[in-house]
C-alpha positions in Angstrom: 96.5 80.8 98.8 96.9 79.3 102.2 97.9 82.7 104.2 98.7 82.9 108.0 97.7 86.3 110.0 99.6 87.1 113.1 97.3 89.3 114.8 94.0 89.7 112.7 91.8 91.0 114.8 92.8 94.9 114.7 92.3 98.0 112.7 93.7 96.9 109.5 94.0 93.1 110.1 90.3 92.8 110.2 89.5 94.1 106.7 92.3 92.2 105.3 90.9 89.1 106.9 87.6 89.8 105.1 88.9 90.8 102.0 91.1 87.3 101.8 88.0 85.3 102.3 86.3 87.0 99.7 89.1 86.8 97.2 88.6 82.8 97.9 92.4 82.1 100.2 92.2 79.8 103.4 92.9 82.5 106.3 94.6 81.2 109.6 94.9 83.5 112.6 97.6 83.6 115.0 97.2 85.3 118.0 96.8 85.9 122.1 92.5 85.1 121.8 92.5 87.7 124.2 90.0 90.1 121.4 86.7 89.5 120.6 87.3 87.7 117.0 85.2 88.9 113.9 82.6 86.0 112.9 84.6 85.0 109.9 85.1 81.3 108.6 88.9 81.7 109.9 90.8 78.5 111.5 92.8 80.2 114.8 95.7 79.2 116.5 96.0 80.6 119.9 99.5 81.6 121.7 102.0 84.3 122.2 104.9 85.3 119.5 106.6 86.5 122.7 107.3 83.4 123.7 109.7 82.1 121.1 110.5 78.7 121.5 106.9 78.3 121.5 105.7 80.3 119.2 108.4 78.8 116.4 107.6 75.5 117.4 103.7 76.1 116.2 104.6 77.7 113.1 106.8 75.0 112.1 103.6 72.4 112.9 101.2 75.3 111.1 103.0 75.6 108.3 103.9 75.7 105.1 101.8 78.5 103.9 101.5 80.7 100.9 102.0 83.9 103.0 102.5 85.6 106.4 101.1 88.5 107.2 102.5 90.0 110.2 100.2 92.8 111.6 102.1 92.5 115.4 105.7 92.6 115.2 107.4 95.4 117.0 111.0 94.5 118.0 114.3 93.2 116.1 113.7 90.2 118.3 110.2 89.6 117.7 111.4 89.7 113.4 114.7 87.5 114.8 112.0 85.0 115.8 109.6 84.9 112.9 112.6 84.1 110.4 113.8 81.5 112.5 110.2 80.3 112.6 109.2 80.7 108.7 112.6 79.9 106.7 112.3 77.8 104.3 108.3 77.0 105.3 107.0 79.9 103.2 106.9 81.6 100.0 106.3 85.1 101.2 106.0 87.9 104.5 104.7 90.8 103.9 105.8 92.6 107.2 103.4 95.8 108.6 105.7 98.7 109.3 105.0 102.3 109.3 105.8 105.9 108.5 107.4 106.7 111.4 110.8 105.0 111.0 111.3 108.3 109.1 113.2 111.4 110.0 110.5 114.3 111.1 110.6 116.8 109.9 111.6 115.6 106.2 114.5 116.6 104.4 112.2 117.3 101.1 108.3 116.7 101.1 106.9 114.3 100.0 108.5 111.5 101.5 109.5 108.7 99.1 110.4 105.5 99.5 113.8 105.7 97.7 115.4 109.1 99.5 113.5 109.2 102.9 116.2 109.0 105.4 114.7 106.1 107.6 116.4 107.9 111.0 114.2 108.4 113.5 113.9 109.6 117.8 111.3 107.4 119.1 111.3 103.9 120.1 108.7 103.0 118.7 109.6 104.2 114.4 113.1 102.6 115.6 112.2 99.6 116.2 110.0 99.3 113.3 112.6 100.3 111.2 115.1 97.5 112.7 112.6 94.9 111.7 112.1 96.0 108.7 115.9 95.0 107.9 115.8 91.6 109.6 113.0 90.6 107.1 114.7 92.4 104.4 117.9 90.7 105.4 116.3 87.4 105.3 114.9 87.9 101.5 118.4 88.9 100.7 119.4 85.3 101.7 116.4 83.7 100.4 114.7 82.5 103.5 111.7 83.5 102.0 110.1 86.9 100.1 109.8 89.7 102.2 107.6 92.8 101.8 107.6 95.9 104.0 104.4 97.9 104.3 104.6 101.2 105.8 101.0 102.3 106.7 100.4 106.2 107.9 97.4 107.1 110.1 94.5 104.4 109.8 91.3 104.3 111.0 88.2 102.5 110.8 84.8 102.0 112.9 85.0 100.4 116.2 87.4 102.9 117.3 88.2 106.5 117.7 89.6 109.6 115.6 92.7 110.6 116.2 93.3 114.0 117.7 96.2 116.6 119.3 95.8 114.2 122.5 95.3 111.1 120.9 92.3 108.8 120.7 90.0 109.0 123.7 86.5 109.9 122.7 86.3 112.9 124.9 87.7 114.8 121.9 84.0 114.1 120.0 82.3 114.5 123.1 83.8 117.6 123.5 83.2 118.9 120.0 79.1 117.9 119.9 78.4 119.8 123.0 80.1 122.9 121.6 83.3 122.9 124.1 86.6 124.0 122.6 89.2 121.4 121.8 92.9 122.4 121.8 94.5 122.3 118.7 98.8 122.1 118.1 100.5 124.6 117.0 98.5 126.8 114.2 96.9 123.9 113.1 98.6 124.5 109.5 100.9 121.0 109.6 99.3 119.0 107.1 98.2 115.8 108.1 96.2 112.2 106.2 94.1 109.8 107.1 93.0 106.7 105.4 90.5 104.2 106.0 91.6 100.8 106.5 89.5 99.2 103.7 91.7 100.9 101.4 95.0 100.5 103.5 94.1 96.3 103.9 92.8 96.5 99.8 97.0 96.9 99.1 98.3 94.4 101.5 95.8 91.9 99.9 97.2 92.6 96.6 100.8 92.5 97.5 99.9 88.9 98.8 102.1 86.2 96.1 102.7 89.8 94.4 106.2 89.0 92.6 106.4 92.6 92.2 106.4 93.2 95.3 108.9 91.1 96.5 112.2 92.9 98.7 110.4 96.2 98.3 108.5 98.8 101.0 105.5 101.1 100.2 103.8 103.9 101.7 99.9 103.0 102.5 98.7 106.6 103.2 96.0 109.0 101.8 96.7 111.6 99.0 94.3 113.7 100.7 96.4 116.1 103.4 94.8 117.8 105.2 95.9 120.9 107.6 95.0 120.1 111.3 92.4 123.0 111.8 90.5 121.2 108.2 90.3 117.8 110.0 88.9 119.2 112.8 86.1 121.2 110.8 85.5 117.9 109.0 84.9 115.9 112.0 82.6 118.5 113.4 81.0 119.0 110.3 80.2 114.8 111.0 78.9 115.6 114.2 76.8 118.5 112.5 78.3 121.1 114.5 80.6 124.4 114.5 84.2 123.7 116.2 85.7 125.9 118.5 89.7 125.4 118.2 91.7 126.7 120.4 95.3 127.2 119.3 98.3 126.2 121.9 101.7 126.0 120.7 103.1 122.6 120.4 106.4 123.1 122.5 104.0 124.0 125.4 101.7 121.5 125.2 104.4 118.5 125.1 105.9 120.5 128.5 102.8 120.6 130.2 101.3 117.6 129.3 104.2 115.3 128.2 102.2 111.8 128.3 99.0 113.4 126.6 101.1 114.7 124.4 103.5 112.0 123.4 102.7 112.1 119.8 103.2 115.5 119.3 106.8 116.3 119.7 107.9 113.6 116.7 105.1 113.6 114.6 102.2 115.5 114.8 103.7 119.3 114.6 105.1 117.9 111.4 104.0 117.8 107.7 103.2 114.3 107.0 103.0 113.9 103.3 103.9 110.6 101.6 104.2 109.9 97.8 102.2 106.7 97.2 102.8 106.3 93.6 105.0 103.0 94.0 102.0 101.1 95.8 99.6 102.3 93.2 101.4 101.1 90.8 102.2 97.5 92.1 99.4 97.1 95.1 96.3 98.9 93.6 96.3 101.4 96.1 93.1 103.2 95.8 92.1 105.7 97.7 88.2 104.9 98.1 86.8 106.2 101.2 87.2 110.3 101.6 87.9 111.8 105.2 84.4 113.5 105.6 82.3 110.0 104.3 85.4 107.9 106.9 84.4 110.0 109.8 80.7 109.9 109.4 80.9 106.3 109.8 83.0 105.9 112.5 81.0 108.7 114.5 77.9 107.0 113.1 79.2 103.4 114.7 80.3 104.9 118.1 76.7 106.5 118.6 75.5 102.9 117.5 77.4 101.3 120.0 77.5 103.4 123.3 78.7 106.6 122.4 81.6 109.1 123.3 83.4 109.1 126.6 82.0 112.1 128.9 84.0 114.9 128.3 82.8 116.1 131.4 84.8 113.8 133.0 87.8 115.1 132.4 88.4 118.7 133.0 92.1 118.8 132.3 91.5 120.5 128.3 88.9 122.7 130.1 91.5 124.1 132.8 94.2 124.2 130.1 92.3 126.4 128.1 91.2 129.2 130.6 94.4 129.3 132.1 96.1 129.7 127.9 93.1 132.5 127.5 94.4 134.1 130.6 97.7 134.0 129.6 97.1 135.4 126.5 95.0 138.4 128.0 97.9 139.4 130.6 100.3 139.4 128.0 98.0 141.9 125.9 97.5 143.9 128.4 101.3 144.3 129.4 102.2 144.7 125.8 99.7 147.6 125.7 101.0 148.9 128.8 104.4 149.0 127.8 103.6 150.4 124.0 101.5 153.3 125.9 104.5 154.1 128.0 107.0 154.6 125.6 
């Protein structure tokens, strides 16, 4: 198959760049140039999908191909563009969307692809969502086949782990040299992770997958995991203890709005997807357990430069004490009070 990659040098794109070639398809790459690119026997095309007019114009001199993969789409305008671009010049897009165009919390748990109301706050699941119906508007017409792929967390080596605050490094750092990290909520929302061999292994296989064809899967683990069990798994990688610290998720997103972004739409919430439909048509597989995923990546950061200096950043550090002393006036005036009465 001749199949065209917008994006392909990220988290997911790279392994299903690698996993093409090895299948034996002719792999094109669209994108910026602006990453280091993988040493693969890839032919790239550099320029901007922002820029419309020029970015349909090379597509219509690229093409046809077999496939499109697009790993970088993120606006209704952006998916506007690509169909005007690919209609009638290809057999197939398989789109990459995610879990978040859905309502959080869910209605019912686990979230399938047939009920989950696809209504969601943030800009971001919204927009995804949007897209998603351009493409799937397009099939509908017959402009070409169109596939939505919905992945949940993904991560590989050359990056982080994710964490309450994110993805800066500090949060290993923090853990190997025995600080405590702060942990939303009770740390009971259950939560999955899935490395991106397995998550690029489906969107291979939907690739010229008739099956596949006007549908949209969930590409998530079916290993969920509470929040305080990650953590114990990660620090169990680094070969150490972990010291959570508990803060409720309300506060957190009011004192620290921008570290917290995530939090308030997503992470205080179960995230638990049924993944039975892309098992069944894309050989989803999950391969690669959470403990053996985060060994390697912890393995590849300490190969390549380590963890950000935790010490470098003292704003967990101050959070904490001040939570502990919180916590320890309020004991004291509840104790008070009960003695009085």
């Amino acid at each position: 198959m001749r199949v065209l990659i917008i994006g392909g040098t990220g988290t997911i794109s790279t392994p299903i760049t690698e996993q093409l070639l090895t299948r034996g398809d002719e792999v094109t790459h669209y994108n910026r140039g602006q990453r280091a690119r993988p040493r693969l026997d890839v032919r790239h095309l550099r320029g901007d999908r922002t820029d419309f007019p020029a970015f349909e114009a090379a597509m219509a001199e690229a093409a046809p191909f077999d496939c499109v993969i697009d790993m970088v789409c993120f606006t209704p305008g952006e998916a506007e563009s690509a169909v005007r671009a690919f209609r009638g010049r290809i057999a197939q897009l398989i789109f990459c969307s995610t879990v978040d165009v859905y309502q959080k919390p869910a209605p019912t748990y686990p979230y399938r692809e047939a009920t989950a109301p696809r209504v969601t706050a943030g800009d971001y699941g919204l927009n995804k969502a949007r897209c998603e119906d351009v493409f799937l508007a397009a099939h509908g017409r017959g402009d070409f086949a169109a596939t939505c792929l919905r992945p949940a967390y993904t991560y590989r080596e050359g990056g982080g782990l994710i964490h309450t605050f994110g993805w800066s490094t500090t949060y290993l750092d923090r853990l190997q040299k025995g600080k405590p990290i702060i942990v939303h909520g009770d740390g009971s929302s259950l939560w999955t992770a899935c490395h991106a061999e397995d998550v690029a292994r489906a969107f291979v296989n939907a690739a010229g997958n008739s099956a596949a064809y006007g549908k949209g899967y969930h590409l998530a683990a079916d290993e969920w995991l509470t929040w305080n069990r990650y953590h114990e798994i990660v620090a169990d990688a680094l070969g150490v203890t972990p010291r959570l610290t508990h803060i409720p998720t309300d506060v957190l997103f009011q004192v620290a709005p921008e570290r917290a972004a995530w939090l308030g739409g997503n992470f205080q919430y179960n995230n638990i997807y049924d993944t039975s439909a892309a098992q069944q048509d894309l050989g989803l597989r999950y391969t690669v357990p959470f403990a053996e995923g985060a060994r390697r990546v912890i393995g590849w950061l300490r190969a390549h430069g380590g963890f950000e200096n935790s010490d470098m950043d003292p704003f967990e550090d101050r959070l904490i004490t001040l939570w502990v002393e919180l916590g320890e006036e309020l004991m004291a005036r509840v104790g008070n009070s009960s003695t009085a009465s």
